[in-house]
Residue, then its C-alpha position, 0 to 999 in steps of 0.5 A: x618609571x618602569x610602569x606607566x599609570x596607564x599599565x596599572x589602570x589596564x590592570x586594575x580594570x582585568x581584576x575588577x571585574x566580577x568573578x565567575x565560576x567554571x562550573x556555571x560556563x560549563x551548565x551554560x555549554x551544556x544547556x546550550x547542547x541540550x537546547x540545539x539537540x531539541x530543536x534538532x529533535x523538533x525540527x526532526x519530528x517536524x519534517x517527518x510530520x510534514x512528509x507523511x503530510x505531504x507524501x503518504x497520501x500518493x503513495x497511498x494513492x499509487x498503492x490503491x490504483x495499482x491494486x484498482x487496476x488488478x481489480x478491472x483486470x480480474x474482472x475482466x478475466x471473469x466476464x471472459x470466463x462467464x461469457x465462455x461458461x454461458x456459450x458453453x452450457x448453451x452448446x450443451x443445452x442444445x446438445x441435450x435437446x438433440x439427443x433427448x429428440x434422438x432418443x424419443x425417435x429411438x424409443x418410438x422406433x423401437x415401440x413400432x417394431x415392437x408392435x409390428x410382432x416384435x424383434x426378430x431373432x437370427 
């Protein structure tokens, strides 16, 4: 015989089984695609989540000592700016007090000279 029983039963097995449509393997692609793109998605706003989690906070942290640490300097430039403005209103002060005593001299002077028949004039 040109075909064995056995060939026919191989054959018999190929067509009973049931048949499926090419459109259905196509939605089970398709949701396939669809679902690895939402768990990339997730897995994706996951680790974005997880970063500002994890790592806003010290650069946050980094911003706010850089910007702490131009404050003190700040600060320290105006202690040195009051500390200068106090020397030098005391220097004026002091000077104002020795040319208020000069003028009093000065116009205590001159009363005397006034009194002694007043200026005389060349």
């Amino acid at each position: 015989m040109l075909f064995s029983r056995r060939s026919r039963s191989h054959t018999r097995s190929l067509t009973a089984g049931a048949f499926e449509l090419s459109v259905r393997r196509r939605y089970r692609r398709v949701a396939a695609i669809a679902g690895i793109g939402v768990l990339l998605f997730v897995l994706l706003a996951g680790g974005v989540h997880y970063f500002e989690k994890k790592w806003a906070p010290a650069i946050r942290l980094a911003e706010l000592e850089q910007r702490n640490t131009e404050l003190r300097d700040e600060v320290e430039r105006l202690k040195l700016e009051v500390q200068m403005e106090h020397a030098t209103r005391g220097e004026l002060e002091k000077q104002l007090a020795d040319l208020s005593s000069e003028a009093d001299k000065l116009k205590s002077e001159l009363g005397f000279y006034k009194s002694q028949g007043g200026l005389q004039r060349r």
